[in-house]
C-alpha positions in Angstrom: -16.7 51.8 -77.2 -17.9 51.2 -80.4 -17.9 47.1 -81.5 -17.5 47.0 -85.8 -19.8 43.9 -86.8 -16.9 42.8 -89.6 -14.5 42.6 -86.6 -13.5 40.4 -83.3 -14.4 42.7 -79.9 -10.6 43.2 -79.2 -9.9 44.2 -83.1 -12.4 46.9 -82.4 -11.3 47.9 -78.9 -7.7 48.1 -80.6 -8.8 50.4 -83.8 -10.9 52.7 -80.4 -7.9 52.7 -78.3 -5.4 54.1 -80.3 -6.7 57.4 -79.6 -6.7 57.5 -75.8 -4.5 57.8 -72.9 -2.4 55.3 -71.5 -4.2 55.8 -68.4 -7.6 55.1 -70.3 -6.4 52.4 -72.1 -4.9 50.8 -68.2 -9.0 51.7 -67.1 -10.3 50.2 -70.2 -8.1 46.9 -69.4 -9.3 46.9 -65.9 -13.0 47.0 -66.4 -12.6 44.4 -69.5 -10.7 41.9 -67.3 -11.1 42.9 -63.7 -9.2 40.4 -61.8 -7.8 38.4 -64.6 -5.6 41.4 -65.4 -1.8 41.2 -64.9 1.3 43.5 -65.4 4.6 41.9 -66.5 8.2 43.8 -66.1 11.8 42.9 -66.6 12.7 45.8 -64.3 14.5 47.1 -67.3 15.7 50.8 -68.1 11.9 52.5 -67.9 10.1 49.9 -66.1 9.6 52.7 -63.3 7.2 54.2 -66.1 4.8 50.8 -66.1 4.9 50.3 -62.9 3.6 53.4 -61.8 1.3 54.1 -64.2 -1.0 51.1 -63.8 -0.6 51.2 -60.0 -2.4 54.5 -60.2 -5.2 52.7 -61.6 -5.1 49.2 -60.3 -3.2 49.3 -57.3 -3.1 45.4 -56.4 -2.5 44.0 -60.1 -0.7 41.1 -60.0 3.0 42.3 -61.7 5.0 39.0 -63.2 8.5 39.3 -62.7 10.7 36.5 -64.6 13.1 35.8 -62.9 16.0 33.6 -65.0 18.6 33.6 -62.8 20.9 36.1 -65.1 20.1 39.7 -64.0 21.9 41.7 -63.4 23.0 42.2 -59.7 21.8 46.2 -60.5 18.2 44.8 -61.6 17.9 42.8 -58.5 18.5 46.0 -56.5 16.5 47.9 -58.5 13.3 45.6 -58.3 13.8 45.7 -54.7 13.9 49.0 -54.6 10.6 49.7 -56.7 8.6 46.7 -55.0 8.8 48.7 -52.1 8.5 52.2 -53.2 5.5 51.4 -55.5 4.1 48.6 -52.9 4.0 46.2 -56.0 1.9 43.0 -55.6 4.9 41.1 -56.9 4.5 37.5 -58.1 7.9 36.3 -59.2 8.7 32.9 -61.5 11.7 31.1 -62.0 12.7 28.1 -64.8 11.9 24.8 -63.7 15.7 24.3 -64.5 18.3 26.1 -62.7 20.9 28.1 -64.4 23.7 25.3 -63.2 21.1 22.7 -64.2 20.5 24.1 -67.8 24.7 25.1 -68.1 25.5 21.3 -67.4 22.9 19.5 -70.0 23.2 22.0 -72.5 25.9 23.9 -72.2 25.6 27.8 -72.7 23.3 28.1 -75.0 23.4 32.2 -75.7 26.6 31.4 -77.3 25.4 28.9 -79.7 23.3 29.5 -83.1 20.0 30.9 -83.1 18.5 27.7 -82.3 20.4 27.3 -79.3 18.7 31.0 -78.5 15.4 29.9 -78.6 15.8 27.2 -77.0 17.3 29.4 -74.0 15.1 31.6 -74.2 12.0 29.3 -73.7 13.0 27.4 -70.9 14.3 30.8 -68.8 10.8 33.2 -70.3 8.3 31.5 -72.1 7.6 28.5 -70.2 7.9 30.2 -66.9 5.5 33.0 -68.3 2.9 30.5 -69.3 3.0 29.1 -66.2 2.3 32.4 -64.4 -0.6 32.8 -66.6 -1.8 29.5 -65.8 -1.3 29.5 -62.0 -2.9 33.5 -61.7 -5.7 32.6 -63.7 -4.9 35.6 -66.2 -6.9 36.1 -69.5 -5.4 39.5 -69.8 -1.8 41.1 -69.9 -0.2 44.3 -69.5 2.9 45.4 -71.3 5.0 48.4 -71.6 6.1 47.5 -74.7 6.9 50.8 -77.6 6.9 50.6 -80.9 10.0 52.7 -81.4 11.7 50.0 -79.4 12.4 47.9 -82.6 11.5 47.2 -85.9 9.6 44.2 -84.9 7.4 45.6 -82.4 6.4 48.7 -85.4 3.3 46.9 -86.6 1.8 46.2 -82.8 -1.5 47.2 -81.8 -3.0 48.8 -78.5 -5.0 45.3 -77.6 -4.4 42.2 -79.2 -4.3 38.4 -78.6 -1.2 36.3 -78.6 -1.9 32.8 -77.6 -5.3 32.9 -76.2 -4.4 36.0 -74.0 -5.4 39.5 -74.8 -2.1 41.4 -74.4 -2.8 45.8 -74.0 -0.1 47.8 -74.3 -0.8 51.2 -73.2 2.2 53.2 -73.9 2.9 51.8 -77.2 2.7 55.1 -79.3 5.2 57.2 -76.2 8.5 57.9 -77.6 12.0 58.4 -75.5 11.1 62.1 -74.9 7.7 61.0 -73.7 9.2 58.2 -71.4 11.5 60.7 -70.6 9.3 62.9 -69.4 6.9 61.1 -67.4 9.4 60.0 -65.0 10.5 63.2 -64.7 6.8 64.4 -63.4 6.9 61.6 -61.1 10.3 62.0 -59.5 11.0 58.2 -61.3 14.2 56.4 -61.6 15.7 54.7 -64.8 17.1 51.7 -64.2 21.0 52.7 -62.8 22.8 50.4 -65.9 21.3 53.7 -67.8 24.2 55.9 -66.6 26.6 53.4 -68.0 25.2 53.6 -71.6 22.6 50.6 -71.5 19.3 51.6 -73.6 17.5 47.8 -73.1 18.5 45.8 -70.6 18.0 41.8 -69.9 19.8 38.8 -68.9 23.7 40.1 -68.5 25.3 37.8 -71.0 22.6 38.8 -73.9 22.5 42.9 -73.4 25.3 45.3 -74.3 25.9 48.9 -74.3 24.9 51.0 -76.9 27.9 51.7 -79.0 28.0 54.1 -82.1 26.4 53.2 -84.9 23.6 50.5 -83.3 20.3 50.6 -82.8 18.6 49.7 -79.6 17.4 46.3 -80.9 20.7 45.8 -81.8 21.8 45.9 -78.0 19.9 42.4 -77.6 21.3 39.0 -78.2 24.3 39.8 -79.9 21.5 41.6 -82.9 20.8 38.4 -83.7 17.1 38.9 -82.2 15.0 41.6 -80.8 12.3 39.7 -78.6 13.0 37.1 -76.2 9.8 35.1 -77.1 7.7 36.6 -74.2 6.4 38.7 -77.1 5.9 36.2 -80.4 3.6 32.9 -80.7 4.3 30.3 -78.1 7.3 27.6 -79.0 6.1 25.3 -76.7 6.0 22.7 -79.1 9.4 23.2 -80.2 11.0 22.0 -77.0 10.3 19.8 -73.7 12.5 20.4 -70.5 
């Protein structure tokens, strides 16, 4: 890999690994970071797709699972069931607040304004995530997210650093078909909400089916938002708990 002098080392390794494989950019993560690396999954629709692909390569990674309390009962089942098929090295999290905890101080605060979103959303997925990258020791994180996902995830690169941790997201540039595909090869399993008509699935009170005439960002938090902060600068100075 070639290291431009005009440019930061993961700026370059970005602009190099747009061309590769997701496997090779999972390798290239592997011998930047070595044990530092971690995978994160929601155990959404095509999780099955992460999971396995960087198990190939890194068998014992680390894998964050955020747990807020409101999965759905299916995505409980389903993590079960790929922990154990893909022998994941799962590391799970939960909010220092409990969901009763969080309901009786705050009320519930997916149906207020935007606001009352963020807040949510930090105290069930940011903080928690921060933590995990604190108490693992990560410098390095693996995400499946795609840039056909949304609008706001159009302009992501391959490698890049959000709040002091280089983030690499090997299948960024695979499309449905591709997705599609690949689980396909590997005798994989969407998540089972798919059936039903869900194309991104979360917490149960903030996802909805795809109806006609939405898009699939428009499934998430009532359209009012796309990412649930996992995936934009940190807020931590926005709110204490």
């Amino acid at each position: 890999m070639h290291v431009l002098s005009d440019l930061t080392p993961i700026a370059a390794a970005a602009m190099d690994l747009e061309g590769v494989s997701a496997e090779d950019r999972v390798r290239w993560a592997v011998e930047a970071f070595g044990d530092k690396l971690v995978l994160t999954t929601s155990f959404g629709v095509q999780s099955a797709v992460m999971l396995h692909l960087v198990t190939q390569v890194v068998p014992t990674i680390p894998v964050i699972f955020i747990d807020t309390g409101y999965h759905f009962p299916e995505t409980y089942r389903f993590a079960a069931e790929l922990t154990t098929r893909l022998g994941l090295n799962l590391k799970t999290f939960v909010p220092t607040m409990t969901a009763a905890h969080q309901e009786a101080v705050y009320g519930r605060l997916w149906e207020k304004d935007l606001e009352g979103l963020k807040r949510y959303n930090f105290i069930n997925k940011v903080e928690p995530m921060e933590r995990a990258v604190r108490e693992l020791g990560a410098t390095a994180w693996l995400a499946g997210l795609r840039r056909s996902q949304a609008s706001t995830r159009e302009t992501l690169r391959v490698a890049q650093v959000q709040n002091k941790v280089t983030k690499v997201h090997p299948i960024l540039d695979w499309d449905n078909r591709r997705v599609h595909r690949y689980l396909t090869e590997h005798g994989l399993p969407y998540h089972p909400l798919w059936d039903q008509g869900y194309v991104s699935i979360g917490d149960w009170h903030s996802t909805s089916k795809l109806e006609a005439g939405m898009t699939e960002e428009q499934t998430r938090f009532g359209g009012l938002k796309r990412e649930c902060g996992l995936h934009e600068t940190s807020g931590k100075d926005d709110f204490q708990i």
